[in-house]
C-alpha positions as CSV (number, residue, x, y, z in Angstrom):
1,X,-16.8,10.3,-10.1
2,X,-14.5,12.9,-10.9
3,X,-13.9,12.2,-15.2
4,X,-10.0,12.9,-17.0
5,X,-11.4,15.9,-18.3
6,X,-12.8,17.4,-14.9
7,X,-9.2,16.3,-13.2
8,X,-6.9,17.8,-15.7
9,X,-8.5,21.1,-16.0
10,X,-8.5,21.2,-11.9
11,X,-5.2,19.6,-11.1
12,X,-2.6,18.5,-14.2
13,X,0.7,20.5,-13.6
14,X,2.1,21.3,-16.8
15,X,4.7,18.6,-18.0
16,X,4.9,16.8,-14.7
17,X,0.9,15.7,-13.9
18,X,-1.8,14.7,-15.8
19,X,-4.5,12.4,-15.9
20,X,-5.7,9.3,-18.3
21,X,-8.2,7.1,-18.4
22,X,-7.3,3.1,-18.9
23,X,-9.1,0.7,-21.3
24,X,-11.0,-0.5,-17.9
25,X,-11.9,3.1,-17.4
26,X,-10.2,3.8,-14.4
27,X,-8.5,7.3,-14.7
28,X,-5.1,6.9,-13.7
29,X,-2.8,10.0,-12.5
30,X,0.7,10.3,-14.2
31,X,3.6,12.0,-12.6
32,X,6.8,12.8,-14.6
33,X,8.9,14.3,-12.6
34,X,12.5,15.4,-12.0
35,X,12.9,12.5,-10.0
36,X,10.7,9.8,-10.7
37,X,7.7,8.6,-13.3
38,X,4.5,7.3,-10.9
39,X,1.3,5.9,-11.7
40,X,-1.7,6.6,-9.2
41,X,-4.9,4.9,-9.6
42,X,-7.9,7.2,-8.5
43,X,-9.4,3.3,-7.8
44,X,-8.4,3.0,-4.2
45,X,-6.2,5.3,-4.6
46,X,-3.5,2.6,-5.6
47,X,-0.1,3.5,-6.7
48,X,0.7,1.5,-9.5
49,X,4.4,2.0,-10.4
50,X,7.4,4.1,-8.9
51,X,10.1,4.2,-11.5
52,X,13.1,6.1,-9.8
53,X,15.4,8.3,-12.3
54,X,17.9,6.2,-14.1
55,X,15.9,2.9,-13.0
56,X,15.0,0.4,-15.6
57,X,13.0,-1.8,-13.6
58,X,9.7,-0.8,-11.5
59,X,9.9,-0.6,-7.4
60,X,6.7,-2.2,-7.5
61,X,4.9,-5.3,-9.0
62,X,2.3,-5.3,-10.8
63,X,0.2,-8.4,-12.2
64,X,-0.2,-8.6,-16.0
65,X,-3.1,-10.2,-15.0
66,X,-4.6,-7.6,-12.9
67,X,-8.3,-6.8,-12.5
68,X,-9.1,-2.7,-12.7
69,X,-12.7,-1.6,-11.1
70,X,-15.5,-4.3,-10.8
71,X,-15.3,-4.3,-7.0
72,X,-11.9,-6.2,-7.1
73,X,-8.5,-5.0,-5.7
74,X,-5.8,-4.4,-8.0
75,X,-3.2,-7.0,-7.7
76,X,0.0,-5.1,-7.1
77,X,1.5,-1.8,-6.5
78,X,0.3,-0.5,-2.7
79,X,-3.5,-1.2,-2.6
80,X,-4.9,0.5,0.8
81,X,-6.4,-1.9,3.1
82,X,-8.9,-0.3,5.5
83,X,-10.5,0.1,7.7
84,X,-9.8,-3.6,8.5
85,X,-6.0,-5.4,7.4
86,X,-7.0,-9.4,6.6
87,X,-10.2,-11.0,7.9
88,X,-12.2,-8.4,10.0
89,X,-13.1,-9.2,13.4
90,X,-15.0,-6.5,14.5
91,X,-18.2,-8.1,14.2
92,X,-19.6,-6.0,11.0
93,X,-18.7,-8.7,8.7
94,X,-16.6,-6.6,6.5
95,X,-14.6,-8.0,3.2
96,X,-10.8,-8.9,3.9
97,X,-8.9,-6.2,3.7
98,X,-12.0,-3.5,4.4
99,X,-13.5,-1.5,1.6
100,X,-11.2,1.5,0.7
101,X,-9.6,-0.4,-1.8
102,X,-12.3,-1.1,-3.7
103,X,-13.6,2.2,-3.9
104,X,-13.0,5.4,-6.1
105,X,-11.3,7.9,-4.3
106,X,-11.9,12.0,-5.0
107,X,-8.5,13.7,-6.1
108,X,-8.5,17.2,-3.6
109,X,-5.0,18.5,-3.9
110,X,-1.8,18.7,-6.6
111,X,1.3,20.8,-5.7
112,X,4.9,20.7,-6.8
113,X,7.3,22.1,-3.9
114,X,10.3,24.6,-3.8
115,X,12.7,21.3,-3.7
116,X,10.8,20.1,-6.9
117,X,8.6,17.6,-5.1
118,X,5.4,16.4,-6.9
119,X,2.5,15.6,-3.9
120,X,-1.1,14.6,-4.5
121,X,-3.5,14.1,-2.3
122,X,-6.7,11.6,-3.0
123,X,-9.8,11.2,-0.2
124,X,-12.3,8.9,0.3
125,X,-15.7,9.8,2.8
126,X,-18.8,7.8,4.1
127,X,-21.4,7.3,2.1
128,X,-25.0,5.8,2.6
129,X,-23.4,2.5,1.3
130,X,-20.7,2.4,3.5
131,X,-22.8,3.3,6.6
132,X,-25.1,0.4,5.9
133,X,-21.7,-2.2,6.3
134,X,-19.7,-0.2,8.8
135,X,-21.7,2.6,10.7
136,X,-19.3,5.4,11.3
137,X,-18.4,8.7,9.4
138,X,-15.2,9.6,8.2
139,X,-12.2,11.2,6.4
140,X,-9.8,9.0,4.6
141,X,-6.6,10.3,3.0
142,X,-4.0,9.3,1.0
143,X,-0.8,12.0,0.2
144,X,1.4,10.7,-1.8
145,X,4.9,13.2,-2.3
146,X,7.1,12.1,-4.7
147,X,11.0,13.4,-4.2
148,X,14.1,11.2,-4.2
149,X,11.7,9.1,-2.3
150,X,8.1,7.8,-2.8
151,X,6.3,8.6,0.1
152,X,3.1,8.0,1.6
153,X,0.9,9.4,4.6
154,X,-2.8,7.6,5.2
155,X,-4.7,9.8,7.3
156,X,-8.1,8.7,9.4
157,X,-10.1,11.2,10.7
158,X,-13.4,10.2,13.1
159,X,-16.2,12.4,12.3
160,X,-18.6,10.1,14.2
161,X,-19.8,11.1,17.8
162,X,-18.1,8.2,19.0
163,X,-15.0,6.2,18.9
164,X,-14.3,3.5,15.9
165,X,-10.9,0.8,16.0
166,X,-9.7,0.5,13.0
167,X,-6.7,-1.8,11.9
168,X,-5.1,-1.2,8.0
169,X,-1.8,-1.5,6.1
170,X,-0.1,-0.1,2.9
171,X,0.1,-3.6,1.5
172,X,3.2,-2.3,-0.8
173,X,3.7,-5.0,-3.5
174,X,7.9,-4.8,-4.5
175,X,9.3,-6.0,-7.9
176,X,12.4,-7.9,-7.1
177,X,14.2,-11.1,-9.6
178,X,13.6,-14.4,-7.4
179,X,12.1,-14.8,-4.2
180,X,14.7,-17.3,-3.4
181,X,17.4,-14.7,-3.4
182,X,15.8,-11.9,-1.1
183,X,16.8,-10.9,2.6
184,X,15.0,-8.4,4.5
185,X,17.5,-6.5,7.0
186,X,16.4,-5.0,10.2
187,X,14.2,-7.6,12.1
188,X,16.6,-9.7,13.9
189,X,15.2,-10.8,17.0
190,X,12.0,-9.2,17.1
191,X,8.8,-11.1,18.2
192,X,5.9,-12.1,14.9
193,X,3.1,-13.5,14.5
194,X,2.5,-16.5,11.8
195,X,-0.5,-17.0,10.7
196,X,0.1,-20.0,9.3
197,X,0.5,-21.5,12.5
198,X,-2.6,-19.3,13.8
199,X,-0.6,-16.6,14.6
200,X,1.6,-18.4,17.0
201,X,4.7,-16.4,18.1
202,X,7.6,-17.0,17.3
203,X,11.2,-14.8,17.3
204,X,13.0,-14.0,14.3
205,X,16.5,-15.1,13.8
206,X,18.7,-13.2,11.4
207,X,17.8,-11.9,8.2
208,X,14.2,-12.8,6.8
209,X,14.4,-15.2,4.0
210,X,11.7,-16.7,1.8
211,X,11.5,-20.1,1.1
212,X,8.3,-20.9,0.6
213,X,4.5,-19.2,1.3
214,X,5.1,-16.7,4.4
215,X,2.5,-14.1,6.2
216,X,4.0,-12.9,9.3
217,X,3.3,-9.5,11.3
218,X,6.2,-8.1,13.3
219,X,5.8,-6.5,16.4
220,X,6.8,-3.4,17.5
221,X,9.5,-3.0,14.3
222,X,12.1,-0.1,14.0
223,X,11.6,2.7,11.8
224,X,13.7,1.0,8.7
225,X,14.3,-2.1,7.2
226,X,15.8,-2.5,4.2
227,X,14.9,-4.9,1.1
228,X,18.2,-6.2,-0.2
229,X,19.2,-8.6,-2.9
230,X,16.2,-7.8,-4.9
231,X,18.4,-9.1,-8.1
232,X,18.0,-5.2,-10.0
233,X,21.5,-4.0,-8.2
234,X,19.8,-2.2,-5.6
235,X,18.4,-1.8,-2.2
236,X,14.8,-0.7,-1.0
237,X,15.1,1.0,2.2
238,X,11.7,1.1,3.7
239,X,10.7,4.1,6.4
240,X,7.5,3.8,8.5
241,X,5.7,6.0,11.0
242,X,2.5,5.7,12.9
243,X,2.8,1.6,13.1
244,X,3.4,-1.1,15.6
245,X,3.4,-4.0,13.1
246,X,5.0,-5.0,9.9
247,X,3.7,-7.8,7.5
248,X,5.8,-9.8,5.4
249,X,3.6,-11.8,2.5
250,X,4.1,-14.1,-0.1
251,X,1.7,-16.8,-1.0
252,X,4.0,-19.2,-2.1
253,X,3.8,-21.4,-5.4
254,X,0.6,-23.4,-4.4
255,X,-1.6,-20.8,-3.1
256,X,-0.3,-18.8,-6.1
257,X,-2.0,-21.3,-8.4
258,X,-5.3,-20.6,-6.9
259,X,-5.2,-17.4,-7.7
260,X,-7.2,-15.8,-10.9
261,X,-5.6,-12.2,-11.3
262,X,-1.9,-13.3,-11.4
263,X,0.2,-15.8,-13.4
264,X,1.3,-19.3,-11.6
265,X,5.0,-18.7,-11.2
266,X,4.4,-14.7,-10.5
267,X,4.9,-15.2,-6.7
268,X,8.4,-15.8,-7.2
269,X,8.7,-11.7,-8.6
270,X,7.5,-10.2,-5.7
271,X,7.7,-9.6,-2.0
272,X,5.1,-7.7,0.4
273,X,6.4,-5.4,3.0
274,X,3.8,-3.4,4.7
275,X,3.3,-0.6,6.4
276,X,0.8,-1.7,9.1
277,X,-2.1,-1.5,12.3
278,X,-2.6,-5.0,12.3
279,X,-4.2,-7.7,14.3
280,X,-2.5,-6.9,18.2
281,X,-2.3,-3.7,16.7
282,X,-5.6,-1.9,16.7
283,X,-5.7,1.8,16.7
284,X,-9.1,3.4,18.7
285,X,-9.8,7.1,17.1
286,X,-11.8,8.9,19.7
287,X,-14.9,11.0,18.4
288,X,-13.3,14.0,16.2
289,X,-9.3,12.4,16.7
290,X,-7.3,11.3,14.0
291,X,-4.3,9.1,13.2
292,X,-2.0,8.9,10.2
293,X,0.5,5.9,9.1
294,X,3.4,7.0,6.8
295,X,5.8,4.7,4.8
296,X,8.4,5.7,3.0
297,X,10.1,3.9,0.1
298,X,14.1,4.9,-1.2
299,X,16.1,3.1,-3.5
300,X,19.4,2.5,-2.9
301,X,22.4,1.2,-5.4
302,X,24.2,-1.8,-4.7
């Protein structure tokens, strides 16, 4: 494991990157740049906060009562779930939401651009222990390029000498005032899946709304949707690339309850949209192919 010491000598920037290590002694890369302050957790390689020039409140949500390292996912920000999204049914028995998350990822790349842009890049490769629950090798990773927008590009590369499927999603975690309030624009009419009816079918009709525990997976969505009404006087607008499905997640007040690493009534401060390849959507790599998923996240003033 790369230590703070090791990172900052490599790959601070003066005044705009640096690295820290938390009281759970994950280290934790800070960007301060001209356009935003972001937090990067080199455990999964988890953004943890986007705070947009001039914004008071974060993009993203994060649980006060998170869990950092001990082979749990953070709760919040935009954990990485792969090489499986939900319950894996490839027949290797993998944990929900695949194993990248739970890992610590190597740091290979800083730069700042000509425009000002801040990017890091973060990887993640087979090991012995991975081969023993999923027996393929590979190149995970994660750039992150922080501009007037946060974005994100997840790139799989098969080193194996034979094709893996792989599904995954950028489980992005948004801050917003009341769940009650929220309306996600841009998926009108198209087809989901609702896995609380066991993935039944169904078609959307006007804006998305929340009012109670939802987990639906979009088919075949446009390029942008936009978060709006998040209660902070502003918009998200949400870019993807490299996906045919969308999730939309909340767990609702009761399942909420049941959980250890967030507080009861902390459903009602967040929203997931994510970036995804999940369930219909499976993505085959062939034997030396690759295949990236972007998503792109922009606020917007209302």
């Amino acid at each position: 494991m790369q230590s703070e010491q090791e990172l900052n000598e490599k790959f601070a920037i003066n005044g705009q990157l640096h690295f820290e290590q938390n009281s759970s002694g994950i280290v934790v890369a800070e960007i301060m740049s001209q356009y935003s302050r972001v937090k990067i957790s080199t455990y999964g390689a988890q953004v943890l906060s986007y705070l947009p020039e001039g914004e008071v409140e974060d993009v993203l949500f994060l649980s006060e009562k998170a869990i950092y390292g001990q082979g749990k996912a953070i709760r919040g920000g935009i954990p990485v779930c792969w090489p499986c999204f939900s319950d894996d049914d490839s027949g290797f028995d993998l944990p929900a939401h695949g194993f990248a998350r739970n890992q610590v990822w190597q740091v290979i790349a800083t730069n700042i651009r000509e425009d000002g842009s801040v990017t890091i890049s973060l990887a993640l490769g087979h090991t012995d222990a991975s081969m023993a629950i999923w027996p393929y090798e590979f190149s995970l990773v994660l750039e992150v390029v922080i501009n007037a927008s946060l974005e994100m590009v997840l790139t799989t590369k098969n080193l194996s000498q034979e094709s893996f499927v792989i599904t995954q999603a950028l489980h992005t975690y948004f801050n917003i005032r009341d769940i009650d309030d929220i309306e996600i624009v841009g998926l009108d009419k198209l087809q989901y899946l609702d896995k609380l009816t066991h993935f039944s079918e169904m078609t959307q009709e006007g804006h998305v709304q929340v009012a109670s525990e939802i987990d639906r997976v979009y088919l075949t969505p446009p390029a942008t949707v936009n978060l709006t009404k998040t209660g902070f006087a502003r918009d998200i607008v949400i870019t993807s690339a490299g996906n045919e499905s969308l999730v939309v997640w909340n767990p609702g007040r009761e399942n909420a309850s049941l959980l250890s690493d967030i507080a009861a009534t902390s459903y009602k401060k967040f929203i997931c949209i994510e970036t995804a390849n999940a369930v219909v959507d499976k993505v085959l790599i062939a034997a030396g192919g690759c295949h990236s998923i972007t998503a792109k996240y922009q606020v917007k003033k209302t």
